[in-house]
Jmol script that loads the backbone (N, CA, C; Angstrom):
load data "model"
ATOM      1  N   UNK A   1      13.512 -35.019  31.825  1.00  0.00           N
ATOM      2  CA  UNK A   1      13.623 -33.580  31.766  1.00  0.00           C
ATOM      3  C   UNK A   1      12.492 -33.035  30.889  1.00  0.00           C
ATOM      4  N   UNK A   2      11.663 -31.853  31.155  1.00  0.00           N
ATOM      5  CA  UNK A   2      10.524 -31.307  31.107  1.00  0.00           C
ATOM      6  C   UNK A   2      11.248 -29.969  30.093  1.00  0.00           C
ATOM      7  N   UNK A   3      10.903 -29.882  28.476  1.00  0.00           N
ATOM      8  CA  UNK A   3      11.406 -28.320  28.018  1.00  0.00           C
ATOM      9  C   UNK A   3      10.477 -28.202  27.574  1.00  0.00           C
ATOM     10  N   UNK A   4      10.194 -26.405  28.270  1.00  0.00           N
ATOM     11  CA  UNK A   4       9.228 -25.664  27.603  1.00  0.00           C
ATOM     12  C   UNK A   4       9.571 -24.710  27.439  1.00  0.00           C
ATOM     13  N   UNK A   5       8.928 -23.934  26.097  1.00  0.00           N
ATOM     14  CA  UNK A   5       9.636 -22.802  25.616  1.00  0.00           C
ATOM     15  C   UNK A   5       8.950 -21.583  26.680  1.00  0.00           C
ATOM     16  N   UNK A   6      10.207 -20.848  26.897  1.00  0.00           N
ATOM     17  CA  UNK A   6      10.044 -19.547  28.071  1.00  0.00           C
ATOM     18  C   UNK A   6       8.988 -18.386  27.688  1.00  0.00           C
ATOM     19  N   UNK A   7       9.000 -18.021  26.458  1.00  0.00           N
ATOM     20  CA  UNK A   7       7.768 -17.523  25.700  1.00  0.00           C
ATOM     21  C   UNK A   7       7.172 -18.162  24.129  1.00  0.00           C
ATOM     22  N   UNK A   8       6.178 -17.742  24.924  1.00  0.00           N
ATOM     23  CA  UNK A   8       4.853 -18.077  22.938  1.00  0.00           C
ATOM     24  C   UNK A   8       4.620 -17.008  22.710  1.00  0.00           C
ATOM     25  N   UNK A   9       5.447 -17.112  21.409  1.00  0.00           N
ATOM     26  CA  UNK A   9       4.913 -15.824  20.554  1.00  0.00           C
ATOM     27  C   UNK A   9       3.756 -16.120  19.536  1.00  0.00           C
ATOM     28  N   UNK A  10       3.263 -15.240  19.564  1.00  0.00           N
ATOM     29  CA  UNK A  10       2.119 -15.911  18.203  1.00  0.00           C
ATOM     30  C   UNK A  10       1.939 -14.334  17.597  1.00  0.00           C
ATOM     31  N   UNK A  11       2.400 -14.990  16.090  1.00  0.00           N
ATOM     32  CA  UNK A  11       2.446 -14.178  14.861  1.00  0.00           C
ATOM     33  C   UNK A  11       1.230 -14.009  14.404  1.00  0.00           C
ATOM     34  N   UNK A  12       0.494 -12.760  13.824  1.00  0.00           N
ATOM     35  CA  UNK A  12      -0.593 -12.311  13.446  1.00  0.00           C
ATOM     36  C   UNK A  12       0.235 -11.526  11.685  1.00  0.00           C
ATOM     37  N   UNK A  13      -0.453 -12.272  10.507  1.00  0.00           N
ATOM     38  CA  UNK A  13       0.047 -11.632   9.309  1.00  0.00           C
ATOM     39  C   UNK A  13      -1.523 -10.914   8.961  1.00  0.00           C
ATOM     40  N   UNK A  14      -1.074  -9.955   7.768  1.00  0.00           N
ATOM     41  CA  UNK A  14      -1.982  -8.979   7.116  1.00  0.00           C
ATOM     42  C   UNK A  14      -2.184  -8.720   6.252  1.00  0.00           C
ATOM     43  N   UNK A  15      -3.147  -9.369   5.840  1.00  0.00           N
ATOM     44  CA  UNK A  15      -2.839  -9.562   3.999  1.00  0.00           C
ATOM     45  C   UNK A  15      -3.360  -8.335   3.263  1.00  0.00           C
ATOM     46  N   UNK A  16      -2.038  -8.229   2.828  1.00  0.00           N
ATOM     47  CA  UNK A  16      -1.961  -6.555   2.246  1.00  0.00           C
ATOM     48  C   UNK A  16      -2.352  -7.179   0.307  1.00  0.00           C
ATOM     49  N   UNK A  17      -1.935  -8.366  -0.385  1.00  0.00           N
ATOM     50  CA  UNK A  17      -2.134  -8.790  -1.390  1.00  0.00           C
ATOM     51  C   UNK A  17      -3.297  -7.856  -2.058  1.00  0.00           C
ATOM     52  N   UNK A  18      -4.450  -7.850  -1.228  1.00  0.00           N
ATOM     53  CA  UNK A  18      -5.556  -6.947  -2.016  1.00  0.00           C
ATOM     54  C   UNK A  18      -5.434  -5.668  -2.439  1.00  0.00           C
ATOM     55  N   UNK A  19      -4.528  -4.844  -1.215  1.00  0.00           N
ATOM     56  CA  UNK A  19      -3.808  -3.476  -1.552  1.00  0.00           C
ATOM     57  C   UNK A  19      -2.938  -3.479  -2.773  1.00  0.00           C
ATOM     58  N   UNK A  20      -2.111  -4.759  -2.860  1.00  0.00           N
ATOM     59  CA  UNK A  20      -1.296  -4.999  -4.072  1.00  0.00           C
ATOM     60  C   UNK A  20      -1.715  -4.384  -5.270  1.00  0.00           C
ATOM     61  N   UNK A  21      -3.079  -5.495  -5.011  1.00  0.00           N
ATOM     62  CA  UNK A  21      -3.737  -5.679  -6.424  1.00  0.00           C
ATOM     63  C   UNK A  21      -3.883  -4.815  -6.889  1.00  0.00           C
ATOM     64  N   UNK A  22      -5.208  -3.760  -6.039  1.00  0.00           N
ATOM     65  CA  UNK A  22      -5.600  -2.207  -6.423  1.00  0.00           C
ATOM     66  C   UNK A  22      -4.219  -1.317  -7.005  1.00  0.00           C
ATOM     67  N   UNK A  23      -3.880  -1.464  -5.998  1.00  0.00           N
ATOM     68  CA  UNK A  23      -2.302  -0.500  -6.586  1.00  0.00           C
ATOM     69  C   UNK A  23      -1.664  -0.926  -7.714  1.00  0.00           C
ATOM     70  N   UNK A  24      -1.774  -1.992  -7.880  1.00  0.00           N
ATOM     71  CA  UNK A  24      -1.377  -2.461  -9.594  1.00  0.00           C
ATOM     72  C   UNK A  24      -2.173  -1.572 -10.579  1.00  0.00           C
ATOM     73  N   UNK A  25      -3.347  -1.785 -10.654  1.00  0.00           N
ATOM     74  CA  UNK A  25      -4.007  -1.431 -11.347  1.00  0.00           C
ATOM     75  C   UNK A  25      -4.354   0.475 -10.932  1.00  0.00           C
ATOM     76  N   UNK A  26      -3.915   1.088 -10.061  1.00  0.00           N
ATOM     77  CA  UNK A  26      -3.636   2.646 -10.156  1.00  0.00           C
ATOM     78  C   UNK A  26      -2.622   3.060 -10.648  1.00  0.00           C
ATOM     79  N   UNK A  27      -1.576   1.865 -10.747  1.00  0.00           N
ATOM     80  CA  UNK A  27      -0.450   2.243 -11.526  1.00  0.00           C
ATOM     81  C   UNK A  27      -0.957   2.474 -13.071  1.00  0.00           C
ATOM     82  N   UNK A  28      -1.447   1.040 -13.295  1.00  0.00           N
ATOM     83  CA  UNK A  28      -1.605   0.972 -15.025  1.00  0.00           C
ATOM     84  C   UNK A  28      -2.714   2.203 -15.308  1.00  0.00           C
ATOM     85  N   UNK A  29      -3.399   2.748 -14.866  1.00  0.00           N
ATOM     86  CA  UNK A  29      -4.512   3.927 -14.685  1.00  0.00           C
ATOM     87  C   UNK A  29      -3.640   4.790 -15.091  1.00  0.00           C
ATOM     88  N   UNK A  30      -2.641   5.275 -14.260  1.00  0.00           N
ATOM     89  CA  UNK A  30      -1.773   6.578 -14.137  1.00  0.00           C
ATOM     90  C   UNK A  30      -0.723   6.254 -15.717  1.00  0.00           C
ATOM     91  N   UNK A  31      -0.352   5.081 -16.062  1.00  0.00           N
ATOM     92  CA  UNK A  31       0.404   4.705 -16.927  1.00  0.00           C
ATOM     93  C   UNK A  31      -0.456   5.133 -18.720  1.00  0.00           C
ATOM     94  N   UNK A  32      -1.615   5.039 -18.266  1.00  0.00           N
ATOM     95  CA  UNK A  32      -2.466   5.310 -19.619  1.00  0.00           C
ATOM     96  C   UNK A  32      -2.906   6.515 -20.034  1.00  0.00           C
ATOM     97  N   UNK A  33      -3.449   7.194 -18.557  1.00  0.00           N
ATOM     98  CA  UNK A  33      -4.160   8.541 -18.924  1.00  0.00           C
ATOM     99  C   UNK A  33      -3.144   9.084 -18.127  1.00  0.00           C
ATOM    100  N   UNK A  34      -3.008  10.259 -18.820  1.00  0.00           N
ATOM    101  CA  UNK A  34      -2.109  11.703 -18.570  1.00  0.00           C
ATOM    102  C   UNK A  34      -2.719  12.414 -17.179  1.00  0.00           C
ATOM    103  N   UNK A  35      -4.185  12.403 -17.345  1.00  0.00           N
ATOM    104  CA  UNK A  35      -5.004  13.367 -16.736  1.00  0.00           C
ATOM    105  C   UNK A  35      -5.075  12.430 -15.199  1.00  0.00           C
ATOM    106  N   UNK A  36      -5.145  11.168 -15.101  1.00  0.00           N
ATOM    107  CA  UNK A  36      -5.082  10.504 -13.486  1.00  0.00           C
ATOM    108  C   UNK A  36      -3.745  10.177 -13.649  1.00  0.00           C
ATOM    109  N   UNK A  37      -2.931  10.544 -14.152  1.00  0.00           N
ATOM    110  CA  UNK A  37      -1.530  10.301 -13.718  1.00  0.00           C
ATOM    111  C   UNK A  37      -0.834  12.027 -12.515  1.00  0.00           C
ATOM    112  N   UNK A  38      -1.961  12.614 -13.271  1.00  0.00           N
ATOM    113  CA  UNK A  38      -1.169  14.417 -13.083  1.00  0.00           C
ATOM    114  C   UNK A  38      -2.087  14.299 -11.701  1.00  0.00           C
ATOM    115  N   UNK A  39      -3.684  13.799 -11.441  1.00  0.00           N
ATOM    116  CA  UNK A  39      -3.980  13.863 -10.159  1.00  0.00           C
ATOM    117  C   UNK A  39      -3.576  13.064  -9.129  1.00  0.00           C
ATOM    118  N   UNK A  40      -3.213  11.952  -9.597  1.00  0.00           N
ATOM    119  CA  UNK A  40      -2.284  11.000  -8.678  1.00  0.00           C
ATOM    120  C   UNK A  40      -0.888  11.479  -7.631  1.00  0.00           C
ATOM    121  N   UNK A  41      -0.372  12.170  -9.113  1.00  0.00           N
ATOM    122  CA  UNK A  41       0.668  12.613  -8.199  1.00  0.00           C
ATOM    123  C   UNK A  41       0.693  14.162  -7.803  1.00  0.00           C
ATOM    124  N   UNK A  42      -0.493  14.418  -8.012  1.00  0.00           N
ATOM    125  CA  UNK A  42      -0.806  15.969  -7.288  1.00  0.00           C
ATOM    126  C   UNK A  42      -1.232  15.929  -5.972  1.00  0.00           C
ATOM    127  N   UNK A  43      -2.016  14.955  -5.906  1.00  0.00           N
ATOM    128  CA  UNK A  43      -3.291  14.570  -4.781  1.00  0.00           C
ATOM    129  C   UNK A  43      -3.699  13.517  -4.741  1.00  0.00           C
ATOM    130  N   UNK A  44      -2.944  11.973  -4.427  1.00  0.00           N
ATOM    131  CA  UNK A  44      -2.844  10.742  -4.681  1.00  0.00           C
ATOM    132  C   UNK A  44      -4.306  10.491  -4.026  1.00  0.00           C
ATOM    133  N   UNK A  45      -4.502  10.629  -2.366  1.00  0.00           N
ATOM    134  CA  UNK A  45      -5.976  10.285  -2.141  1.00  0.00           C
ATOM    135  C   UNK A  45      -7.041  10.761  -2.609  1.00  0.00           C
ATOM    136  N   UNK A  46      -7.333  12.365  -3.443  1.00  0.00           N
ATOM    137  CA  UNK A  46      -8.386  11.977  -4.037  1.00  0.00           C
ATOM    138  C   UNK A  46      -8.639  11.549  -5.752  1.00  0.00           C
ATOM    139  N   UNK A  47      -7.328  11.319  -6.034  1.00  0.00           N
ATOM    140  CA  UNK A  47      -7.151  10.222  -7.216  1.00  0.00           C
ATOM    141  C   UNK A  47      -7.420   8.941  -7.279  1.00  0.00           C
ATOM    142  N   UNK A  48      -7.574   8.258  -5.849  1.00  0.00           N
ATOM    143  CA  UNK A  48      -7.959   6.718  -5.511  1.00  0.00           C
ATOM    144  C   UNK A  48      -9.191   6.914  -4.946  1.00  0.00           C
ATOM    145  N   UNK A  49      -9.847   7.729  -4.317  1.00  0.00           N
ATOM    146  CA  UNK A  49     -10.875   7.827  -3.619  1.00  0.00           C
ATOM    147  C   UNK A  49     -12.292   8.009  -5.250  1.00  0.00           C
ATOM    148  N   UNK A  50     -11.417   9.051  -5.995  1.00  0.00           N
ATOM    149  CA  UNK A  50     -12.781   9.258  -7.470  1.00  0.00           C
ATOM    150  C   UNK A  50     -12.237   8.387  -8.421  1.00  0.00           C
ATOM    151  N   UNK A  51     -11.111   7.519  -8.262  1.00  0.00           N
ATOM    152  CA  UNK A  51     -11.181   6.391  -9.142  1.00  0.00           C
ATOM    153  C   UNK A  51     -10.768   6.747 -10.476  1.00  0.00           C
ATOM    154  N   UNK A  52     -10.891   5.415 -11.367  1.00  0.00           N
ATOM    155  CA  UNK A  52     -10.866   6.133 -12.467  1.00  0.00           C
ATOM    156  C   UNK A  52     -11.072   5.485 -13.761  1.00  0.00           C
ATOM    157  N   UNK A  53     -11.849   5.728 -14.606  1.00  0.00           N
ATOM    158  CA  UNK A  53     -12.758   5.056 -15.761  1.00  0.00           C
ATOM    159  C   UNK A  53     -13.701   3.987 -15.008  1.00  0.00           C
ATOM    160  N   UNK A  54     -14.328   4.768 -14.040  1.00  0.00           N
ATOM    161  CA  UNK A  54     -16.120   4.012 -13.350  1.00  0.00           C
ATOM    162  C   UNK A  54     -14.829   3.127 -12.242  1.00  0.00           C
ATOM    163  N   UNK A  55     -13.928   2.837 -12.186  1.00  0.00           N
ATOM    164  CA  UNK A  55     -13.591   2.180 -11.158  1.00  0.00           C
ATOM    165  C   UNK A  55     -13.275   2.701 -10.334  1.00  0.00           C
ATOM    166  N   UNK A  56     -13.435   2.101  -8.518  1.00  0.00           N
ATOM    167  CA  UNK A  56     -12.787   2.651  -7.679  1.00  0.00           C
ATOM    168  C   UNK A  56     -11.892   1.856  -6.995  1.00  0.00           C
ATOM    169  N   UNK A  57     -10.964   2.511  -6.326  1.00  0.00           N
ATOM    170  CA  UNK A  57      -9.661   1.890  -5.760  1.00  0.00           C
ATOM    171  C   UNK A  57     -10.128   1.954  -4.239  1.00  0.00           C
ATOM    172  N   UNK A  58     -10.508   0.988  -3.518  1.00  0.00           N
ATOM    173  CA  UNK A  58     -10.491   0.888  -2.257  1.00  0.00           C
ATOM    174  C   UNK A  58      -9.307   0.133  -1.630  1.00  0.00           C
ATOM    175  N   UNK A  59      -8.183   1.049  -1.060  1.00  0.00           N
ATOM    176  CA  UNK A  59      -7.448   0.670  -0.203  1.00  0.00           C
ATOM    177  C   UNK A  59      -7.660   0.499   1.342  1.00  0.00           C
ATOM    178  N   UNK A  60      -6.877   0.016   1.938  1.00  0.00           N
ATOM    179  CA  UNK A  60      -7.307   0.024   3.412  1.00  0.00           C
ATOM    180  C   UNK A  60      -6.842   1.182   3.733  1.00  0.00           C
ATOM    181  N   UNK A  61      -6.703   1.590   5.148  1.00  0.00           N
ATOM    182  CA  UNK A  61      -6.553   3.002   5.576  1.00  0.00           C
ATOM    183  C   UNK A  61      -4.979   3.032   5.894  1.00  0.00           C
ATOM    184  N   UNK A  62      -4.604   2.156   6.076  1.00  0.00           N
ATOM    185  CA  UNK A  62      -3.371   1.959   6.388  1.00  0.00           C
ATOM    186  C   UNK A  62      -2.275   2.445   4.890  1.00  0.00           C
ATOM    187  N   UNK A  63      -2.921   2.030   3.800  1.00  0.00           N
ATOM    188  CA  UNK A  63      -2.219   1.846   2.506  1.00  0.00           C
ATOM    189  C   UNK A  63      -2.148   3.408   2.065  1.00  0.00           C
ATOM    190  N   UNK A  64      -3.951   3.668   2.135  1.00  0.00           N
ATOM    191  CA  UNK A  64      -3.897   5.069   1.718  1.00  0.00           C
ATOM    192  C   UNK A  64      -3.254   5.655   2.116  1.00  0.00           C
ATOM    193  N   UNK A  65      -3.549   5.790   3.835  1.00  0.00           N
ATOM    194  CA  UNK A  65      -2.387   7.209   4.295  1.00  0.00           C
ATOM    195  C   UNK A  65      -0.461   6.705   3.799  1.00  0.00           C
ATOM    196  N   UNK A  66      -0.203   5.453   3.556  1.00  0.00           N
ATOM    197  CA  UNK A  66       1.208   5.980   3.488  1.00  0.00           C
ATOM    198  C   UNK A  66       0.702   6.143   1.198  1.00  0.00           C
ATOM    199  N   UNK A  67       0.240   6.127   0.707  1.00  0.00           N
ATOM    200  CA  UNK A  67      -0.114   6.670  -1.005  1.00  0.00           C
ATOM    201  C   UNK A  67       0.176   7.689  -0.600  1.00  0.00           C
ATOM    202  N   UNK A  68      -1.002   8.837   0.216  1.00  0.00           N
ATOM    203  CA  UNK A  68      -1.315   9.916   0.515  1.00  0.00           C
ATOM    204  C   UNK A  68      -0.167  10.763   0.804  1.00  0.00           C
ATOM    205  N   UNK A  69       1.120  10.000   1.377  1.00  0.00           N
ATOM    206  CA  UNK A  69       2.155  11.263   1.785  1.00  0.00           C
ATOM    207  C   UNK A  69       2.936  11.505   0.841  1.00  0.00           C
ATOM    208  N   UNK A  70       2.917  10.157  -0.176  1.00  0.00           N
ATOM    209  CA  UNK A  70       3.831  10.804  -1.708  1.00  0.00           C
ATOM    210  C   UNK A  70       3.679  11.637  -2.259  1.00  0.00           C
ATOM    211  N   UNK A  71       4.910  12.911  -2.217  1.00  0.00           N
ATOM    212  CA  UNK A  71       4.818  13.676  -2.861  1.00  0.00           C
ATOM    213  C   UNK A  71       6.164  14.047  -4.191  1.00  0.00           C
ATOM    214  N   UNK A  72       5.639  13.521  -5.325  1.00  0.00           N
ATOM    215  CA  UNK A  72       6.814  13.131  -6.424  1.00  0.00           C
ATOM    216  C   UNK A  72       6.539  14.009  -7.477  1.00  0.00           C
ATOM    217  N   UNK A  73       7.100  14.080  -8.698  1.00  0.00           N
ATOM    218  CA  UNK A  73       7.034  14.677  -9.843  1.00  0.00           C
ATOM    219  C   UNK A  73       6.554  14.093 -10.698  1.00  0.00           C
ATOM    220  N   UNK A  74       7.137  12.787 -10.860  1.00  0.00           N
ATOM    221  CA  UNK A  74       6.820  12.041 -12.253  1.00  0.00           C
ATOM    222  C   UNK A  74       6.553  10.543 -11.623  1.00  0.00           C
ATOM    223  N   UNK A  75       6.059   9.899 -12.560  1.00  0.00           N
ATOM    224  CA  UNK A  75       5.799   8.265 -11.834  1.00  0.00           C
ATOM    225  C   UNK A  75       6.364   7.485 -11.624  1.00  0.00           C
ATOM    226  N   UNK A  76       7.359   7.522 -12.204  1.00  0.00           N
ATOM    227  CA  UNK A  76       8.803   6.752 -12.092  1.00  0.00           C
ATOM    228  C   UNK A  76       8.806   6.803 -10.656  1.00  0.00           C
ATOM    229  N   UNK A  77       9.388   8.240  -9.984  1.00  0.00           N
ATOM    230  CA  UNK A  77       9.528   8.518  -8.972  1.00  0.00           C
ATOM    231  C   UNK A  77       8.786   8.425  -7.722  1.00  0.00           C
ATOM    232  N   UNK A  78       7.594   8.378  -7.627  1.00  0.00           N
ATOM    233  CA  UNK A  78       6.309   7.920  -7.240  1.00  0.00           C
ATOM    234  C   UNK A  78       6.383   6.490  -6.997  1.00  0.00           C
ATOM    235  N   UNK A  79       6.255   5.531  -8.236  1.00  0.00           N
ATOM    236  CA  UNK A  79       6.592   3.690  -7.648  1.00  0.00           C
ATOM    237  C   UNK A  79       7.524   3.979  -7.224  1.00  0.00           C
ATOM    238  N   UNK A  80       8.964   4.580  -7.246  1.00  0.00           N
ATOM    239  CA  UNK A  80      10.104   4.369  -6.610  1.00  0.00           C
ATOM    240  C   UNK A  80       9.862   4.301  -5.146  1.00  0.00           C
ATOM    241  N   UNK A  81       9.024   5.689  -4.855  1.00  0.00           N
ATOM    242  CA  UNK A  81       8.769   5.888  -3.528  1.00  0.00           C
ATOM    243  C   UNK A  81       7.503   5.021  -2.409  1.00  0.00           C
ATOM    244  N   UNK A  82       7.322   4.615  -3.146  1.00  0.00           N
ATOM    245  CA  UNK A  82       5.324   3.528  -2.991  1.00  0.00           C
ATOM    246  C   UNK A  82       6.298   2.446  -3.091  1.00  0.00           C
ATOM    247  N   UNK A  83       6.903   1.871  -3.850  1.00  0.00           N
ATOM    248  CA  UNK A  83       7.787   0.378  -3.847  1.00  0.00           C
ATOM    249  C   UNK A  83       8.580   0.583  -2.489  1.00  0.00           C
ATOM    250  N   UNK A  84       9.577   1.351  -1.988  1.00  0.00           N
ATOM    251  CA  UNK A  84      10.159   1.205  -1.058  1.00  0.00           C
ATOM    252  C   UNK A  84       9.400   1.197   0.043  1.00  0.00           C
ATOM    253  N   UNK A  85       7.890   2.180   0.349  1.00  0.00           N
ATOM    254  CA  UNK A  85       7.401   2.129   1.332  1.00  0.00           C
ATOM    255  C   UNK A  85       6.301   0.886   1.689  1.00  0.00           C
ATOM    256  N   UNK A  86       5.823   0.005   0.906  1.00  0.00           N
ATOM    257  CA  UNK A  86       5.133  -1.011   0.595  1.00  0.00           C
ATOM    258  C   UNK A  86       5.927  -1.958   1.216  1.00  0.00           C
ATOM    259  N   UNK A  87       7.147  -1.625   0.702  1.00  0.00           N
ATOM    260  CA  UNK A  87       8.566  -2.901   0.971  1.00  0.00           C
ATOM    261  C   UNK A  87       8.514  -2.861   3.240  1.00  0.00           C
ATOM    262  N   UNK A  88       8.495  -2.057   3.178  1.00  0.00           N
ATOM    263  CA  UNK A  88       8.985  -1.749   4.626  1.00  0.00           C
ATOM    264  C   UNK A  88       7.626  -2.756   5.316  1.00  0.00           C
ATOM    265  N   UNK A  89       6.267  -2.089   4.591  1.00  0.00           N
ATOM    266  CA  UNK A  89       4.977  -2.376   5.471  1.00  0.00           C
ATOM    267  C   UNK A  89       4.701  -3.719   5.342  1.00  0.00           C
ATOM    268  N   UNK A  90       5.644  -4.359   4.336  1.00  0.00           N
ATOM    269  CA  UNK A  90       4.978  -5.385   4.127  1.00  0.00           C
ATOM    270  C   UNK A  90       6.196  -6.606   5.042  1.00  0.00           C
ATOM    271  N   UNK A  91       7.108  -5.630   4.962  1.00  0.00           N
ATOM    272  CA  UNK A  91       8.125  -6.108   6.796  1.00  0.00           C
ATOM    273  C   UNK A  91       7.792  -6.782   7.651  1.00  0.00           C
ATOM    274  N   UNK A  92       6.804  -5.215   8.220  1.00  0.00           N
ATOM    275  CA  UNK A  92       6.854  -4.680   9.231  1.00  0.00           C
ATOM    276  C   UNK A  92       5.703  -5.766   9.839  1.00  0.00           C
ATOM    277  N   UNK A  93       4.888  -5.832   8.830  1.00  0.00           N
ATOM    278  CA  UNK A  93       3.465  -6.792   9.094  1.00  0.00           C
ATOM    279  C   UNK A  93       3.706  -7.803   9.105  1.00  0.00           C
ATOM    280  N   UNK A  94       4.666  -8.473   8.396  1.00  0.00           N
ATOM    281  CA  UNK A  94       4.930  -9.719   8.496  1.00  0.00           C
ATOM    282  C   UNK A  94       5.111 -10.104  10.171  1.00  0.00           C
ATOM    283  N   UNK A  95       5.605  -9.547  10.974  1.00  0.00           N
ATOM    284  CA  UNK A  95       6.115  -9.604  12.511  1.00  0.00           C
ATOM    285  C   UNK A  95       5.635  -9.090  13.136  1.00  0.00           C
ATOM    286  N   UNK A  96       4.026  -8.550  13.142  1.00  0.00           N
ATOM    287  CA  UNK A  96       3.364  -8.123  14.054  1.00  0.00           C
ATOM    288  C   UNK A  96       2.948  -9.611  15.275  1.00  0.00           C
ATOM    289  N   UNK A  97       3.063  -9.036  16.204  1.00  0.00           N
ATOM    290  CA  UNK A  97       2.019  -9.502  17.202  1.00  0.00           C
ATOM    291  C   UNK A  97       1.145  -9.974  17.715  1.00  0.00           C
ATOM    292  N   UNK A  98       0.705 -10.394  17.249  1.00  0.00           N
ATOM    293  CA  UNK A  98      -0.748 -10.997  17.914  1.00  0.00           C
ATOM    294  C   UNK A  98      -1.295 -11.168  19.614  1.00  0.00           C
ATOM    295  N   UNK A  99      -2.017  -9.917  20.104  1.00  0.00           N
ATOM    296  CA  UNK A  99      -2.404  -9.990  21.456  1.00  0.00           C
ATOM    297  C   UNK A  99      -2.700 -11.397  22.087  1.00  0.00           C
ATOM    298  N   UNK A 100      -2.207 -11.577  23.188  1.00  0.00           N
ATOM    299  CA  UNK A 100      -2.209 -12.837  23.355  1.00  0.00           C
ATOM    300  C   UNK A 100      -2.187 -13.953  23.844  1.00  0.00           C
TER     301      UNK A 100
END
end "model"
wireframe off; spacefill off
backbone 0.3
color backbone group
């Protein structure tokens, strides 16, 4: 008897780790200075786009636009909202597709 599996799936992952990283370190940015904490959560993309103390935060486009739709008060609230949505993408990617 001959078994072969009825479909091949083949998984494609996305290593978001580098987005991690950056975003670690926009946190600790926003955690130090008052002044990129208040543009962060005023106007998160052009708070990552002008960086901050000579550094810049290059996210992928994917990361930025979901930064970009947070709209929070305080930072607490902000990681609250960036942790849950990170959580989802980093799901969601895990089980992408691979054309195939």
């Amino acid at each position: 008897m001959y078994n072969k599996p009825l479909t091949q799936q083949n998984v494609a992952t996305v290593d978001v780790s580098e987005d991690f990283r950056i975003l670690g370190r926009v946190l600790i940015a926003a955690a130090i200075n008052p002044h990129f904490c208040a543009r962060l959560l005023s106007d998160p993309e052009a708070a990552l786009s002008s960086g901050f103390g000579g550094e810049k935060f290059p996210v992928s486009g994917e990361t930025m636009k979901a930064v970009s739709s947070i709209r929070e008060s305080s930072l607490p609230e902000f990681i609250q909202v960036l942790d849950s949505g990170l959580g989802k993408r980093l799901l969601s990617s895990d089980s992408l597709e691979a054309p195939g």
